[in-house]
C-alpha positions as CSV (number, residue, x, y, z in Angstrom):
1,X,5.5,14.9,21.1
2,X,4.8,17.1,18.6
3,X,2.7,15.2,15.5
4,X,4.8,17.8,12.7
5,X,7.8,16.6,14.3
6,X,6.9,13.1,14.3
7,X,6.0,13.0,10.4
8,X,9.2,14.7,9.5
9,X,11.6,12.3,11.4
10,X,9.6,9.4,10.2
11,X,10.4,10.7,6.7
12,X,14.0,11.2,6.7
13,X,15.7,9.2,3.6
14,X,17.8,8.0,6.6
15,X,15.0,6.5,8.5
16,X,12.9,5.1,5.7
17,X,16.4,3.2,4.3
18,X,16.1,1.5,7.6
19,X,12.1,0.7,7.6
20,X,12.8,-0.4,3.5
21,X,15.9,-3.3,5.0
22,X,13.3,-4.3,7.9
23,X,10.1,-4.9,6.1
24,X,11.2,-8.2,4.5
25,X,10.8,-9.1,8.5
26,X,8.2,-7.5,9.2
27,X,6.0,-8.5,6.8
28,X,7.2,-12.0,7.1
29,X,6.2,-11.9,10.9
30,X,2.7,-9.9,10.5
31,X,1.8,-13.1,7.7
32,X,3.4,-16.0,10.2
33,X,1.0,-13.9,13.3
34,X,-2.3,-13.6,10.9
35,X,-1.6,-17.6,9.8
36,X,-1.3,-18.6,13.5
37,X,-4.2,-16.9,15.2
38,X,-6.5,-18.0,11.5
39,X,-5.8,-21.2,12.1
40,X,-5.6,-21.4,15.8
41,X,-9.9,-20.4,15.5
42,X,-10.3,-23.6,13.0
43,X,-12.0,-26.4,14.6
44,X,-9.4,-29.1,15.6
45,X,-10.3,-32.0,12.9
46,X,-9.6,-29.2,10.3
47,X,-6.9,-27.4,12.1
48,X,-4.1,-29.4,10.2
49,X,-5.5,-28.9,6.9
50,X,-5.6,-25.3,7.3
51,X,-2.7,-24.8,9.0
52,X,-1.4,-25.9,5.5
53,X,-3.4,-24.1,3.3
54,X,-2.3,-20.9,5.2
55,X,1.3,-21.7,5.1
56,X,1.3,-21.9,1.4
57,X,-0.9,-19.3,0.8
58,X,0.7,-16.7,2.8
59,X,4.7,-17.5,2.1
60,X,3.3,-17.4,-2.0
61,X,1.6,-14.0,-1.2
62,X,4.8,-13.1,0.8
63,X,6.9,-13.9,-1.7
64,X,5.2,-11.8,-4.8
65,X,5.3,-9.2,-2.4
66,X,8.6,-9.0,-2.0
67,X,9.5,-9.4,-5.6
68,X,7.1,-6.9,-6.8
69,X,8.8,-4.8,-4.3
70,X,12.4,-4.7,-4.1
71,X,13.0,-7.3,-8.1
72,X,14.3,-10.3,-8.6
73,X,17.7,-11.1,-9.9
74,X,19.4,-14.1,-11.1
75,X,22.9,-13.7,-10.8
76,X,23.9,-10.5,-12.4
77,X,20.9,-10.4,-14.4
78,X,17.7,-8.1,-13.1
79,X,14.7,-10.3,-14.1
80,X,11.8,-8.2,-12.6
81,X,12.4,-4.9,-11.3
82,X,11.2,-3.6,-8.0
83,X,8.7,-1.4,-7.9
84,X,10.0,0.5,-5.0
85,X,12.4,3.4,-4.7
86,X,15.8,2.1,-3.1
87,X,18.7,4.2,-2.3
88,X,22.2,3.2,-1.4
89,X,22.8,4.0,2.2
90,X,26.0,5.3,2.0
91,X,24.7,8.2,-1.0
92,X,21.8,9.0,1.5
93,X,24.2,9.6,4.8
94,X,26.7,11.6,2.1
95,X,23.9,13.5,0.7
96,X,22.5,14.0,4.4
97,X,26.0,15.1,5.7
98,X,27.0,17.3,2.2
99,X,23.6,19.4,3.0
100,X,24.3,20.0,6.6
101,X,27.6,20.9,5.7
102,X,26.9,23.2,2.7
103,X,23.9,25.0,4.9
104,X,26.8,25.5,8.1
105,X,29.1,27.0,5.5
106,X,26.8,29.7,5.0
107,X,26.7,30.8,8.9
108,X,22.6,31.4,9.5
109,X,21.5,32.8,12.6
110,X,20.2,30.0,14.5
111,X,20.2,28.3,17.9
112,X,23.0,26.8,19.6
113,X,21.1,24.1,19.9
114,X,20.3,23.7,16.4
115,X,23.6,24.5,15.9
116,X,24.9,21.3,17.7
117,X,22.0,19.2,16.6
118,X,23.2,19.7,12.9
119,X,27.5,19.5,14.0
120,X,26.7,16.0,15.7
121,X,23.8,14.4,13.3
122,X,26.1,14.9,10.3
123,X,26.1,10.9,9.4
124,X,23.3,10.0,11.8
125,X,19.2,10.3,11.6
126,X,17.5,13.1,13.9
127,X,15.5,11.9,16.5
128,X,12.2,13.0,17.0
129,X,13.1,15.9,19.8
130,X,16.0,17.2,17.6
131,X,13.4,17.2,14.5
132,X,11.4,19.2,16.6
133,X,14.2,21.3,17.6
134,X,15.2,22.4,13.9
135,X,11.5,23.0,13.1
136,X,11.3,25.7,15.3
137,X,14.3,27.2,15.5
138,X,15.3,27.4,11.8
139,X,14.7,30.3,10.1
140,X,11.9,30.7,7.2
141,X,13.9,30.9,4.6
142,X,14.9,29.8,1.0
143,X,18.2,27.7,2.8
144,X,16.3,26.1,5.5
145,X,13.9,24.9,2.5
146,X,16.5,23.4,1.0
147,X,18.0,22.0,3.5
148,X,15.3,20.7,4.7
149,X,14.6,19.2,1.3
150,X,17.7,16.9,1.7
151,X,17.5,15.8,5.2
152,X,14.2,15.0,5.1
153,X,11.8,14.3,2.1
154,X,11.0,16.8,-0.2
155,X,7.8,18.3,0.2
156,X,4.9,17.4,-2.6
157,X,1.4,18.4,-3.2
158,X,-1.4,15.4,-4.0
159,X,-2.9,16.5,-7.1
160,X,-4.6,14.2,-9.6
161,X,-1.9,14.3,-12.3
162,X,0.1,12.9,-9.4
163,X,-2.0,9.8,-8.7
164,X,-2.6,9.2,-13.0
165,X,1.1,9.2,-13.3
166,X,2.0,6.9,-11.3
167,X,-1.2,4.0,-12.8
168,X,2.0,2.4,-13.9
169,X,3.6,1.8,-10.8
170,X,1.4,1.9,-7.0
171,X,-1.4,-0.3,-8.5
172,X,0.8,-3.4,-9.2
173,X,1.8,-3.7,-5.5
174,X,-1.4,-4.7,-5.1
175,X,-1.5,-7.1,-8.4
176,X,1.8,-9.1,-7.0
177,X,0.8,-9.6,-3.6
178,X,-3.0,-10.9,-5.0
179,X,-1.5,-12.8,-8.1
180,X,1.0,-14.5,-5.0
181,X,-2.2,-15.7,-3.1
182,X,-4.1,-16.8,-6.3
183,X,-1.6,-19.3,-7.0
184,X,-0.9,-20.0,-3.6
185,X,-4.6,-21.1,-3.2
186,X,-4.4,-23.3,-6.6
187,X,-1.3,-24.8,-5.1
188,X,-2.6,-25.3,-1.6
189,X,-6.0,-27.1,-2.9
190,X,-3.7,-29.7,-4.6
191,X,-1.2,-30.0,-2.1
192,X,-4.4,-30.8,0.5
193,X,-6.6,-32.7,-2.1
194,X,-8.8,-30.4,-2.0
195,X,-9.0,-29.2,-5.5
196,X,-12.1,-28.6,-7.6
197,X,-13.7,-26.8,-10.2
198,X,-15.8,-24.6,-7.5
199,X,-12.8,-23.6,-5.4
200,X,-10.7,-22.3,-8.2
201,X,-13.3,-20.4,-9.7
202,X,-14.0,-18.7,-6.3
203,X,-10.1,-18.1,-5.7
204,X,-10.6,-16.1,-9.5
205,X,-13.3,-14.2,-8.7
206,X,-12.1,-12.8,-5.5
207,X,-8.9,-12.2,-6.8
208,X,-10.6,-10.0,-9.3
209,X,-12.7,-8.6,-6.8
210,X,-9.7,-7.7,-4.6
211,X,-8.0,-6.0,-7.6
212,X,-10.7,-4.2,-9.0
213,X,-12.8,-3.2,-5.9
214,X,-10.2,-2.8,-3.5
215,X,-7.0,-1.9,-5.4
216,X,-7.2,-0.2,-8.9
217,X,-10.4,0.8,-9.4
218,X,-9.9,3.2,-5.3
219,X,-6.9,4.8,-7.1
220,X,-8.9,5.6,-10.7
221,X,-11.6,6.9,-8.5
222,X,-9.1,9.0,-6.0
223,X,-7.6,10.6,-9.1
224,X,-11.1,11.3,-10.9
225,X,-12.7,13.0,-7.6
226,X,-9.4,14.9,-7.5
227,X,-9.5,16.2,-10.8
228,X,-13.0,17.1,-10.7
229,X,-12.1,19.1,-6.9
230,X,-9.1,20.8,-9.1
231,X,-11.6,21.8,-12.0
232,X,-14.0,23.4,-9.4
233,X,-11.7,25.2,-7.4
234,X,-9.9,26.7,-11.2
235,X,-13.7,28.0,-12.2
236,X,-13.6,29.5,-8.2
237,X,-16.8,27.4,-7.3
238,X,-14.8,25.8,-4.7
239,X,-12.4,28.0,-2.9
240,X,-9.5,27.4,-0.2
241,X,-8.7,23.4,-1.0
242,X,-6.5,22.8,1.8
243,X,-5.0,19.3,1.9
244,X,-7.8,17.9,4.1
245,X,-10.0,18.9,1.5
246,X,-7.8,16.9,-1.4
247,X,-7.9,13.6,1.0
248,X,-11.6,14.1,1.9
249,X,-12.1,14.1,-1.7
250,X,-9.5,11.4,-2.1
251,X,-11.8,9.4,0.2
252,X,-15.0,10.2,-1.8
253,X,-13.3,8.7,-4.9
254,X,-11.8,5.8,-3.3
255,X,-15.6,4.8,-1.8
256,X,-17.2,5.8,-4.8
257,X,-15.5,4.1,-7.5
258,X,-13.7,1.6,-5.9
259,X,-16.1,0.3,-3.0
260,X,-19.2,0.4,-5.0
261,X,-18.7,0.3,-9.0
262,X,-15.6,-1.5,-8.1
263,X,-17.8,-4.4,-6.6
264,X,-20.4,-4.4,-9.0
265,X,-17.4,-4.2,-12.3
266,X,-16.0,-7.2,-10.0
267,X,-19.5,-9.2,-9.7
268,X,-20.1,-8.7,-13.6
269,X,-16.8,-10.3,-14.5
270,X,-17.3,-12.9,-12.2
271,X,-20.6,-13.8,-13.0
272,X,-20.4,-13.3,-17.0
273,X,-17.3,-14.5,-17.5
274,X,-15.3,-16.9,-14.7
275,X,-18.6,-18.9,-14.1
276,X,-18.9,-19.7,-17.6
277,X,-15.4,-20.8,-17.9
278,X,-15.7,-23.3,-15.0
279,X,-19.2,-24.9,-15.8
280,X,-21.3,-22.7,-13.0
281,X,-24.7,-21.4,-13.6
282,X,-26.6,-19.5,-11.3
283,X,-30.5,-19.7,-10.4
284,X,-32.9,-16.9,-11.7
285,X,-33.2,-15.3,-8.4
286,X,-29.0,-14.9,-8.1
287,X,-28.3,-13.7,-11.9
288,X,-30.7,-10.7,-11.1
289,X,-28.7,-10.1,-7.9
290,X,-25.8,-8.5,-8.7
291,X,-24.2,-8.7,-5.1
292,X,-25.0,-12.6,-5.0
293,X,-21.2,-13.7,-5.9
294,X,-19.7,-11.2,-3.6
295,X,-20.8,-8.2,-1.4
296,X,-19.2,-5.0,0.0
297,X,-18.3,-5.7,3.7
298,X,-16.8,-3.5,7.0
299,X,-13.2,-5.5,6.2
300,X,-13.1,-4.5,2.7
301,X,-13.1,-1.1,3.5
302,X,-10.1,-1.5,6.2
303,X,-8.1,-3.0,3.2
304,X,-8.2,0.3,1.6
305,X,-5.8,1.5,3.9
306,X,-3.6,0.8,1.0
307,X,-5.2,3.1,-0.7
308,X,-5.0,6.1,1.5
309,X,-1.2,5.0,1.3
310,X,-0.6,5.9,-2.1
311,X,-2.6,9.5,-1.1
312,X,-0.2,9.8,1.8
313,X,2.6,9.5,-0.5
314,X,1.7,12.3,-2.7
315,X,1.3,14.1,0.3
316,X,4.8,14.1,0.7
317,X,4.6,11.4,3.6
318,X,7.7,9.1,1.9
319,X,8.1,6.6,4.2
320,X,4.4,4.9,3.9
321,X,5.5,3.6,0.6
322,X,8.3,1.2,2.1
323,X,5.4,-0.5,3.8
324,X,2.6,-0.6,1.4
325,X,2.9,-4.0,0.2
326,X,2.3,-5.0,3.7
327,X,-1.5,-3.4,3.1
328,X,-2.2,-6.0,0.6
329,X,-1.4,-9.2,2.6
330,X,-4.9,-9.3,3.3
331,X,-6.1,-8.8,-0.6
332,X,-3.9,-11.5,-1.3
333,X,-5.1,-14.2,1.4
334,X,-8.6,-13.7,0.6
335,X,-7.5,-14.6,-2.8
336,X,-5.9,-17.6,-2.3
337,X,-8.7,-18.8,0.2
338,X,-11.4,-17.7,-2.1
339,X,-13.2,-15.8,0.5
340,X,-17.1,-15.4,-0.2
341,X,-19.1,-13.4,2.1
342,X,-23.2,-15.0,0.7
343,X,-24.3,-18.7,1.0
344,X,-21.2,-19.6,-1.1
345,X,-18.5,-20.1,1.4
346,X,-14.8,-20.4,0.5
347,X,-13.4,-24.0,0.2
């Protein structure tokens, strides 16, 4: 299986409308499989009590998910809109079928296989073998472009205007899904009895470390390495940026800003401002150590899949989007549980 053909039939508006009306499953099942095995590992006096904790937690973060994702209405009345791209699936099959139609009209010299691929796929998604089929045997042209264009997503360059633009939008899938676990934590500590003044302020500070170190800090940092890769190559320092450049560079930024300033920005906050707010001081020895609230870890940097999401999507891979907010379960659990990696455990 070719991998060219695999990334276009993945990304056909067709295809993605059917990941976007699965994920509420999916993502429902990867949080009921994570709460299982999580508390499946807790010693059996405690099992109960976590079991709990994680059912709360992840149906909250679950639930902001999917509301940051796809709105919320009441009635007829859009409270919060989604943050994702929907179509109607009947104007992406007419749109699919009007550009076969209008690109057969024009009689092009192609395959008879193509030819048939095209008559019987009219109302239907390509599979991987006739994607394949059409890449090579379509000619070069300005009409298979287009067509192309319609049947599967249009293609897009990753440039750092991109990633700035869309600040708005990309970086508060992250916000809902740790916001979610936040008050999923605060709920499961009373719910459990388990509440205190040292638990809530650690469910804070991670959530604040999950949104500034692993959410939108990576994305500042993607578009600022970026932009400084685009200034180079404009003053010809740097010379033949292909797109494994960009996402190298992408990368850069993402470990740059968001791994490390990200987790010290994060620390600062937590230690200047949440431990004042709930009554905590800190001995001599910690205040000097700025990685004694929270350090970087392997796991934080798997989280940032998320973020090499959002650079997929400016790379004109469409589909990745209709799963992102899958990529921040984990953001938003740690939240809610208060995970600290140092002497200070969660509770």
């Amino acid at each position: 299986m070719k991998i060219q053909a695999f990334t276009k039939y993945i990304d056909q508006p067709i295809v993605i409308n059917k990941i976007q009306k699965a994920f509420p499953a999916i993502l429902c099942g990867s949080a009921l499989a994570g709460g299982v095995i999580d508390t499946l590992r807790t010693p059996k006096e405690k099992r109960s009590e976590k079991g709990t904790k994680n059912a709360i937690i992840l149906s909250s973060t679950v639930l902001a998910s999917l509301v940051g994702a796809r709105g919320l209405k009441v009635g007829k009345k859009q409270i919060i809109k989604g943050l994702m791209p929907m179509q109607d699936t009947k104007q992406i099959i007419e749109s699919h079928k009007k550009a076969i139609e209008e690109y057969l009209k024009k009689k092009p010299k192609i395959s008879q296989a193509a030819r048939d691929i095209l008559n019987t796929k009219k109302e239907a998604a390509f599979s991987v073998k006739e994607t394949d089929v059409l890449l090579k045997d379509l000619p070069k042209n300005a009409d298979s472009k287009k067509l192309f264009n319609n049947i599967f997503s249009a293609e897009a360059q990753l440039t750092s205007k991109g990633l700035f633009e869309d600040m708005k939008r990309l970086p508060l899938y992250g916000a809902y899904a740790i916001l979610g676990g936040l008050a999923g934590g605060l709920a499961a500590d009373k719910v459990t009895g388990t509440a205190s003044k040292k638990s809530t302020a650690n469910k804070v500070k991670e959530a604040v470390y999950q949104y500034f170190a692993n959410t939108f800090l990576c994305i500042m940092g993607a578009g600022a390495a970026l932009a400084g890769l685009e200034k180079l190559e404009s003053k010809g320092i740097v010379k033949n940026v292909t797109p494994a450049k960009k996402m190298a560079t992408v990368i850069g930024g993402i470990v740059g800003v968001g791994v490390l300033f990200g987790s010290v920005a994060a620390n600062v906050i937590g230690k200047k401002i949440v431990n004042p707010l709930f009554g905590q001081t800190e001995s001599p020895e910690n205040s000097k150590n700025i990685y004694s609230e929270r350090r970087p870890e392997v796991l934080d940097l798997c989280i940032h899949v998320d973020d090499l999401a959002t650079a997929g999507v400016y790379s004109g891979f469409r589909w990745i989007e209709a799963v992102m907010p899958a990529c921040y379960l984990l953001a938003g659990y740690r939240a809610g549980i208060g995970h600290r990696n140092n002497k200070e455990k969660a509770q």
